[in-house]
N, C-alpha and C positions, 0 to 999 in steps of 0.2 A: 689773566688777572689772578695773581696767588693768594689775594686775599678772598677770593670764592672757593678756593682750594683749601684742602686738608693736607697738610706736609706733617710727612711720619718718619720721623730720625730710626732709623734700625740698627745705628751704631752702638755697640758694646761701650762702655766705659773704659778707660785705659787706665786701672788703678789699680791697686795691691788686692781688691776681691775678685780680678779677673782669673777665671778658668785656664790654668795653661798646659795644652796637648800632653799626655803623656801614654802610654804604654806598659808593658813588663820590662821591655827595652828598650826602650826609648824615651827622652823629654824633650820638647824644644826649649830655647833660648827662655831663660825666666827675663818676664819685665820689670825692667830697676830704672828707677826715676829718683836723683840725687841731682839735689844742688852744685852749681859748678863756678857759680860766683851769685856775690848779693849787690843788690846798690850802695849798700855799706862800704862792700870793698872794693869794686871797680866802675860807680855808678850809675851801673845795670845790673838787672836779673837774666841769668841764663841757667836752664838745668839740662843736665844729661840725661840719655833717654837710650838704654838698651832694648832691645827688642828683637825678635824674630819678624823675618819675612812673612809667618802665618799668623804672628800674634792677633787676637782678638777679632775683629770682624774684618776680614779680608777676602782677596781677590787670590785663586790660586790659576796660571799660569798648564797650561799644556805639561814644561817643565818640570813641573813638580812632581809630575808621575810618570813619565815619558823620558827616556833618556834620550838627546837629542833634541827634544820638542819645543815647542815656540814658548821663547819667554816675554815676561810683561810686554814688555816697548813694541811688542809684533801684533798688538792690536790695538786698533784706530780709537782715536779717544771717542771718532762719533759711535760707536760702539759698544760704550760706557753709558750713554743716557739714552732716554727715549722709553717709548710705548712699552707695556709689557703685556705676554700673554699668562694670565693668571690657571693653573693649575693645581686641581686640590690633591694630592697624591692619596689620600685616602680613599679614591674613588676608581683609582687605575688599579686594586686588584685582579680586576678581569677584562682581557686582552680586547675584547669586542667595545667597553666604555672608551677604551683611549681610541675606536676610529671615531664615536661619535664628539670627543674633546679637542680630539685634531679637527674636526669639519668646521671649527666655529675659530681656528687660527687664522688671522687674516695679515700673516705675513711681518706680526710684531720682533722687533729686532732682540727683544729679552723675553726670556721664558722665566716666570715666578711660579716655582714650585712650594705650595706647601703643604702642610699636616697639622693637625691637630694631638697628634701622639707624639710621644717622647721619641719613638723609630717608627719611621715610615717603611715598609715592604713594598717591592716593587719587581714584579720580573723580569727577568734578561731581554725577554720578549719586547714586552713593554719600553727598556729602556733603550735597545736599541730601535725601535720606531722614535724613539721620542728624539734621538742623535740624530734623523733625518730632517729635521723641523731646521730651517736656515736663520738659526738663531746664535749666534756666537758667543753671548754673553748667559748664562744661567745665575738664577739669583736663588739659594734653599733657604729657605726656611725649616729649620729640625736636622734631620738627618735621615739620611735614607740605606736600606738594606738591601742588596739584590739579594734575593734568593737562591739558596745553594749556591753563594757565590762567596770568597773572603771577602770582611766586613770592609775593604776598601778598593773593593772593583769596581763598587761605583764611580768613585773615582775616576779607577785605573780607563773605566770603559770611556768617558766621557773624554777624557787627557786624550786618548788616541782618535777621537773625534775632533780634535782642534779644540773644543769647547773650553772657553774658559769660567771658571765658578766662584763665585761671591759666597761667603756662608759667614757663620758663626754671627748670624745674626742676634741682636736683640730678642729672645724669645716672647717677652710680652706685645711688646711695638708691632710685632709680624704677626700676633692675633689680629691689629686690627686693620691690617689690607685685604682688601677683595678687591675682585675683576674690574679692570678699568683704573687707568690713571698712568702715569710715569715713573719710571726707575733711574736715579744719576748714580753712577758709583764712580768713585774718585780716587782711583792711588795714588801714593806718593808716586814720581814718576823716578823711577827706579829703572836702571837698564840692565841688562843680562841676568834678573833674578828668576825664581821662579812665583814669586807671588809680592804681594805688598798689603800693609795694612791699609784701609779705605773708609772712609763717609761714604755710608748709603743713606738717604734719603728715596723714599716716594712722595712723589704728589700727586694725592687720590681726586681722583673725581666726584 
């Protein structure tokens, strides 16, 4: 019954104050949203809508980092919702907390990683036990660093795991998930891409 439930929108806004990727070299696709006709002139409203594959709170694909690697449509949509296991990455500094974080996973199909810090750190160590976990779907909240590692090996490590990863979450919305409850994430469905923009929603327990 969802009205005994807390349901937490962790979708970004898709609007001109959204954030969009960029680098020294690089920028992804800017989002433009223009009018393409009014009900004035063809008796409907329709607008255009440019975007990137990564734009705003999305789903990124194996694909994306992996040449060769599974894109969107290669994972099951029951895959996309269900149980999550909630991890606070603030607490996996040291390799011996993540057995006692593992002992308490009971086989949840999404792994909700978060942090309370603007960059989460985390070891190679660490990350790859946590690739072990038979979880397909990763949902971040923040961003994470491996250590002595480039800033986007997390990634790279995880793409070559199969894992696919949900981010660019809502940053305030994902203060308020804790342990316990459900994850939907919803792509457009999209074929041969390496990622799509998505509605995440949880519903907390």
């Amino acid at each position: 019954m969802l009205e005994k439930k807390t349901i937490i929108d962790l979708t970004k806004i898709l609007d001109g104050t959204l954030e969009i990727y960029h680098d020294e070299n690089y920028r992804d696709p800017e989002l433009v949203i223009k009018p393409w006709c009014s009900v004035h002139e063809q008796g409907f409203r329709v607008s255009q809508v440019t975007l990137g594959t990564q734009t705003g709170t999305h789903i990124d694909a194996p694909a994306h980092f992996v040449e060769g690697g599974a894109t969107l449509e290669q994972l099951p949509i029951e895959h996309l919702l269900g149980r999550y296991f909630w991890i606070d990455l603030d607490a996996l500094r040291v390799e011996a907390i993540l057995g006692d974080v593992l002992a308490a996973y009971r086989n949840e199909p999404i792994l909700f990683l978060a942090s309370q810090q603007k960059q989460a750190y985390m070891s190679e160590v660490c990350l790859r036990a946590l690739c072990q976990v038979p979880a397909k779907l990763w949902a971040l909240a923040g961003s994470v660093h491996v250590l002595d590692r480039d800033p986007l090996d997390f990634h790279r490590l995880i793409a070559e795991q199969g894992i696919y990863l949900v981010e660019d979450l809502d940053p305030e919305a994902a203060k308020q998930v804790q342990p316990g409850g459900d994850l939907i994430a919803l792509p457009l469905r999209l074929t041969g891409v390496s990622g799509a923009p998505c509605r995440v929603v949880v519903v907390q327990d």
